[in-house]
Every structure is written in structure tokens, then in C-alpha cells.
C-alpha positions as CSV (number, residue, x, y, z in Angstrom):
1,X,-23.5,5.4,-12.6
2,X,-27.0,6.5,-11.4
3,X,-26.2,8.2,-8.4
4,X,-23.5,7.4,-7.2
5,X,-21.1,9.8,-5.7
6,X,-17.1,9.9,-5.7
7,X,-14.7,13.1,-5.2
8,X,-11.4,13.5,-5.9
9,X,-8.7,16.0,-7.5
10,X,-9.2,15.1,-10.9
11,X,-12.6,14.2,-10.7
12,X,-16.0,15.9,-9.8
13,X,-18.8,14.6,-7.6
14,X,-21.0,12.7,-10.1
15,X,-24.6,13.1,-7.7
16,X,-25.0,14.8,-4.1
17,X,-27.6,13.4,-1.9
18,X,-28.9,13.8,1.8
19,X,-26.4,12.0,4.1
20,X,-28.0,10.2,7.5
21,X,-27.4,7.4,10.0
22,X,-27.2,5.3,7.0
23,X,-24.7,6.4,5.5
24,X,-22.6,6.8,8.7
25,X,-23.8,3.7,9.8
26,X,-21.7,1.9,6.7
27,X,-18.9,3.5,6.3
28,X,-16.5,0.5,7.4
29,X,-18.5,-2.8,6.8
30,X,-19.3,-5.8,8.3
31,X,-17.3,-8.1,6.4
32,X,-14.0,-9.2,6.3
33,X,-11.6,-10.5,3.6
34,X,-8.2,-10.6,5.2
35,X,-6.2,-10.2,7.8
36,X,-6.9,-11.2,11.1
37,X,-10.5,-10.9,13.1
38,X,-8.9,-8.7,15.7
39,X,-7.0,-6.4,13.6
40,X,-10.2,-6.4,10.9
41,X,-12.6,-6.1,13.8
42,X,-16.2,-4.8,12.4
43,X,-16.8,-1.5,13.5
44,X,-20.0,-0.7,11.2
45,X,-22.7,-3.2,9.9
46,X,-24.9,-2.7,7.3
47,X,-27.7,-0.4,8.2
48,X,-30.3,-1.2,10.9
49,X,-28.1,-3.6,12.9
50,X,-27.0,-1.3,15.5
51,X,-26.8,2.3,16.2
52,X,-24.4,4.2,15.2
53,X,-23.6,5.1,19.1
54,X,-22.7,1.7,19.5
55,X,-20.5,1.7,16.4
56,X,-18.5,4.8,17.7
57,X,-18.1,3.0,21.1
58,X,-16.2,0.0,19.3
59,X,-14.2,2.2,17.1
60,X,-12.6,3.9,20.5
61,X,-12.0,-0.2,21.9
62,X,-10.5,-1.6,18.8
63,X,-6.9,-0.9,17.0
64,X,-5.1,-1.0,14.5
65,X,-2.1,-3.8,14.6
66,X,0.2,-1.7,12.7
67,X,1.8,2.2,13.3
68,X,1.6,5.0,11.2
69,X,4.6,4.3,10.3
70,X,3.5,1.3,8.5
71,X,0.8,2.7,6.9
72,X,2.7,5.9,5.2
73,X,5.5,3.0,3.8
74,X,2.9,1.1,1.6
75,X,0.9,4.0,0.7
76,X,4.3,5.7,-0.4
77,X,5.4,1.8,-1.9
78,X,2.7,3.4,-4.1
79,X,4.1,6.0,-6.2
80,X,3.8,6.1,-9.5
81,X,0.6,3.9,-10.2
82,X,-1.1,5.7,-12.8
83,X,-4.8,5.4,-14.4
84,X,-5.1,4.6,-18.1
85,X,-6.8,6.8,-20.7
86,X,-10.5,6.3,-19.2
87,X,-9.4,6.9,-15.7
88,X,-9.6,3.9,-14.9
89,X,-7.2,0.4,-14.6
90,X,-6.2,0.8,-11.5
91,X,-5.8,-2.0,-8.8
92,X,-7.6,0.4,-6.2
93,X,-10.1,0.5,-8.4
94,X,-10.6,-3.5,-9.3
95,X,-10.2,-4.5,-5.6
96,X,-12.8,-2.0,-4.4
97,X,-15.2,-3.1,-7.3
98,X,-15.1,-6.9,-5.9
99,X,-15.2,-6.0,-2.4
100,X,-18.2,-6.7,0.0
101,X,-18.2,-2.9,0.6
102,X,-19.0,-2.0,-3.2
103,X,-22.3,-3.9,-2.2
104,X,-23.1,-1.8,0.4
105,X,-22.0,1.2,-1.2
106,X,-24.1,0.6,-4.5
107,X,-27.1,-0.3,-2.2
108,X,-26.7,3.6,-0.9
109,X,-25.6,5.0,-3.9
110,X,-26.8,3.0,-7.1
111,X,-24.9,1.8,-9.6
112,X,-23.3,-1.1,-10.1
113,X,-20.0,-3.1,-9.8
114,X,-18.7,-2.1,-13.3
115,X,-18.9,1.5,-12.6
116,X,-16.2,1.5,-9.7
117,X,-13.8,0.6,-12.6
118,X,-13.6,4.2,-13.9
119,X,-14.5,6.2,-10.7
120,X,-12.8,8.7,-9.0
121,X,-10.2,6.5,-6.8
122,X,-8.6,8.9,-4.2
123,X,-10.9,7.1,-1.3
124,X,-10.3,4.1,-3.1
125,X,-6.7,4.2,-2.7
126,X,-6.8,5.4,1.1
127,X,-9.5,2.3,1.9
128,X,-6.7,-0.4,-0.1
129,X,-4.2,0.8,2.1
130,X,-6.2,0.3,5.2
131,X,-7.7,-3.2,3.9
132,X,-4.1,-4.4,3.0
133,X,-2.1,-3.3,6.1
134,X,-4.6,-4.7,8.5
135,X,-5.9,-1.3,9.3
136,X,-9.5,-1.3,8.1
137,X,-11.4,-1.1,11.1
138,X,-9.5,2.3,11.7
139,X,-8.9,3.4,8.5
140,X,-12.0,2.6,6.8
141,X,-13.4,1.6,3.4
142,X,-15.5,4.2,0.9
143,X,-15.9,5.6,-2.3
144,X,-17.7,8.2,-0.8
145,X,-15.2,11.0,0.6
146,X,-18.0,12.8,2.1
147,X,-19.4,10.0,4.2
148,X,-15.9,8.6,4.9
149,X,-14.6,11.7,7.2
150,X,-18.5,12.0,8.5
151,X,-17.7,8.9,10.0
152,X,-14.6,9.8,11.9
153,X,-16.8,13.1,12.6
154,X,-19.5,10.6,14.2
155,X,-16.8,8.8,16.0
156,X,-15.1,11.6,17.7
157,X,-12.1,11.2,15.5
158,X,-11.5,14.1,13.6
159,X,-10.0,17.5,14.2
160,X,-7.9,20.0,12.7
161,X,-4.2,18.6,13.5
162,X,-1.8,17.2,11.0
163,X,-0.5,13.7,12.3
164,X,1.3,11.4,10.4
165,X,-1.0,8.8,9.3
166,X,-3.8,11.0,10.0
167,X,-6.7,10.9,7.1
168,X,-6.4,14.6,5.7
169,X,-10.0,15.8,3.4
170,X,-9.6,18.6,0.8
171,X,-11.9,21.1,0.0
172,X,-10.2,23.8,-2.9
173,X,-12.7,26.3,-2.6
174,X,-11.1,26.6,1.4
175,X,-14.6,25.9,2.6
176,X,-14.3,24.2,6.5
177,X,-17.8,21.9,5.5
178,X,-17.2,18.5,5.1
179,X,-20.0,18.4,2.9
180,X,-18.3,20.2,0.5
181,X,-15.3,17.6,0.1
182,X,-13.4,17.2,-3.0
183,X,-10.2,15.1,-2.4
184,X,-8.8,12.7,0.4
185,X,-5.1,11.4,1.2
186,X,-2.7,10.6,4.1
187,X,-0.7,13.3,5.8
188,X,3.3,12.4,5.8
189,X,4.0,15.4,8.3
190,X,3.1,18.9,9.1
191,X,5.9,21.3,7.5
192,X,5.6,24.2,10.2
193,X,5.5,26.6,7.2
194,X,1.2,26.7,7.0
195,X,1.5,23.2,4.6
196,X,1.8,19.3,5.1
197,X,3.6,16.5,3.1
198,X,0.9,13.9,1.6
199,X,0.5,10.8,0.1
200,X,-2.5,10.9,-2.4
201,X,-4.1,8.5,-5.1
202,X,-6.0,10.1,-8.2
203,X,-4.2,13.4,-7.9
204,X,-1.8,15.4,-10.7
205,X,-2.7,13.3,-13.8
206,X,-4.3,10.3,-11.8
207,X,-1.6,9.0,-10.0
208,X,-0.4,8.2,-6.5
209,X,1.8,11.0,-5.7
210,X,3.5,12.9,-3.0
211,X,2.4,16.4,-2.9
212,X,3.0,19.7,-0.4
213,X,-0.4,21.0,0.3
214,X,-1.4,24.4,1.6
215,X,-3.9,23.9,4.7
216,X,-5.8,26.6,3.9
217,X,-7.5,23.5,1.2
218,X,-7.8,21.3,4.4
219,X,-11.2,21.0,6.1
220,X,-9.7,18.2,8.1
221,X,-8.5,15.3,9.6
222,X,-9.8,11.5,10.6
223,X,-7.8,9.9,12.9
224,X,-7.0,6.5,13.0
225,X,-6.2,4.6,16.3
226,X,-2.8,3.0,15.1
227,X,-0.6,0.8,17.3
228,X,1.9,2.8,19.0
């Protein structure tokens, strides 16, 4: 895939590449395939429509209809999907291919459609969960792990807490720069013992799986804005 970029525990970053308002500026879409328009509100357009100011501003007005709670119990419904032998097959993987976003995303990246098919899934699985809960417009939708938590960066929406729900970024080398992330998931809950409970896609042998993660891995969190 010329390019393009994905991260994920099982898979390496295939290109790296500068990373500016355009990147940050569509990192959620403008497009919407389901649910309803106030729960799938737009809070990023395709480059060049509006700043990304204006973008963060909508982000802190709009929410998600569902809780955490919600979230965690399809993303845990989950469990056990696995990849075939070309790391591929996955419906993370078809569904993001044949979304709008993959448009956007292969008009930043390169590449094409096809290539999504086999591609590190880990953001793919966190951006399904969000599209099919209702919880895009907080959650998000990218291949890209890097640009996804520079978005909640952008927004004002990430820290270093673990929240339930929260969007927790891996980095193994321990290094604190987003721009060296590897591996994205949802954080269950923080353990109190220096790890936290996740639910992850693409991780062990390309699965969705529950795992105990030290945070000394975690550069950090994107919060999403989930009902109460």
C-alpha cells in the first residue's frame, strides 16, 4: 500500500509521514452511514472546510447517546474474532474498506480500498465500535493510530488517566510521544497495581482480546464525551 500508514501490536507502521491540520482536520469525517444525525453529528470535514478550531469547538457541544458502559459491552461482545492466515478477513477490516472514511484516509495516505483488507486493524476495530454504537462523533474513525489520538490531543481530550471507555495509545518502547504510537484499545478499568484491564483488536495472534497492560507502555488517553 504506497504509503499508507497503520500501527498495531502485531503489525509495524508500513510509512511515517509529516502530520498537519490535514490530518487532524479528518480524523472523524463528514459522512454518515448510520445511526442518527445527532448522535453521528460531523465533527471533522474533509480538509479545507473549516478549521480545526472550529472542529474542536463541536467536539466539546456534541455527545455520545450511549455510556461507557455501552461501549466496553460490544467491544467485549467481541472476543475471539480472529484474522485469517494473511492478517486479514476480518469484519473491522471489510467495513472500514467500504466506508466514506477509507476515501479520505487513502486521499492522505495512498493506497487503495483493497489494501485496508489486510492492514493492521487495532484502530479499525476501536472506529467499528464507535460507528456501530452510535459513538462516532466521539469516538472517531482511522486507520491511522497516530493521527487518531492527535485528534483528541487537538481537541483537548486527552490526558494521562485511565477511565473506562477512555481510548488508551500504546507505545512498547515506553516512549510518552504520540508520534511514536504502536497499538490502540479501550481501557475496561484502572487496576490500582501500575496496570489497566483492556479491550484490544489485532493484539496476541490477531484477535480481539482482553489483556492487563503495564502503563509504563501507555503514552495516553482520548477521551470520549459519553452519555452519563
Amino acid at each position: 500500500m504506497a504509503n499508507i500508514r497503520f500501527t498495531s501490536a502485531a503489525k509495524t507502521n508500513i510509512a511515517r509521514a509529516l502530520l498537519g491540520a490535514t490530518i487532524l482536520g479528518t480524523a472523524f469525517g463528514a459522512h454518515m452511514t448510520s445511526a442518527t444525525a445527532a448522535d453521528k453529528q460531523p465533527i471533522d470535514t474533509v480538509a479545507g472546510t473549516a478549521t480545526v478550531a472550529d472542529h474542536a469547538e463541536r467536539s466539546r457541544e456534541a455527545k455520545a447517546g450511549v455510556t461507557a458502559g455501552e461501549v466496553l459491552a460490544l467491544a467485549k461482545s467481541q472476543v475471539g474474532i480472529t484474522e485469517n492466515a494473511a492478517g486479514g478477513g476480518t469484519k473491522f477490516q471489510r467495513w472500514y474498506a467500504n466506508s466514506q472514511r477509507a476515501a479520505e484516509t487513502i486521499a492522505r495516505d495512498g493506497g487503495s480500498r483493497a489494501d485496508y483488507l489486510n492492514a493492521a486493524w487495532c484502530a479499525m476495530f476501536v472506529s467499528w465500535v464507535g460507528d456501530q454504537t452510535g459513538a462516532r462523533s466521539q469516538i472517531g474513525w482511522d486507520a491511522w493510530t497516530v493521527a487518531h489520538a492527535k485528534w483528541f490531543q487537538a481537541n483537548h481530550r486527552f490526558g494521562t488517566e485511565a477511565k473506562p471507555g477512555a481510548i488508551v495509545y500504546f507505545s512498547w518502547s515506553g516512549s510518552k510521544d504520540l508520534n511514536d504510537i504502536k497499538h490502540v484499545g479501550f481501557v475496561e478499568k484502572d487496576n490500582g497495581d501500575g496496570t489497566i484491564s483492556t479491550v484490544e483488536g489485532n493484539t496476541g495472534n490477531g484477535k480481539v482480546e482482553e489483556r492487563v497492560r503495564p502503563k509504563s507502555q501507555v503514552v495516553g488517553y482520548g477521551y470520549p464525551q459519553y452519555r452519563s
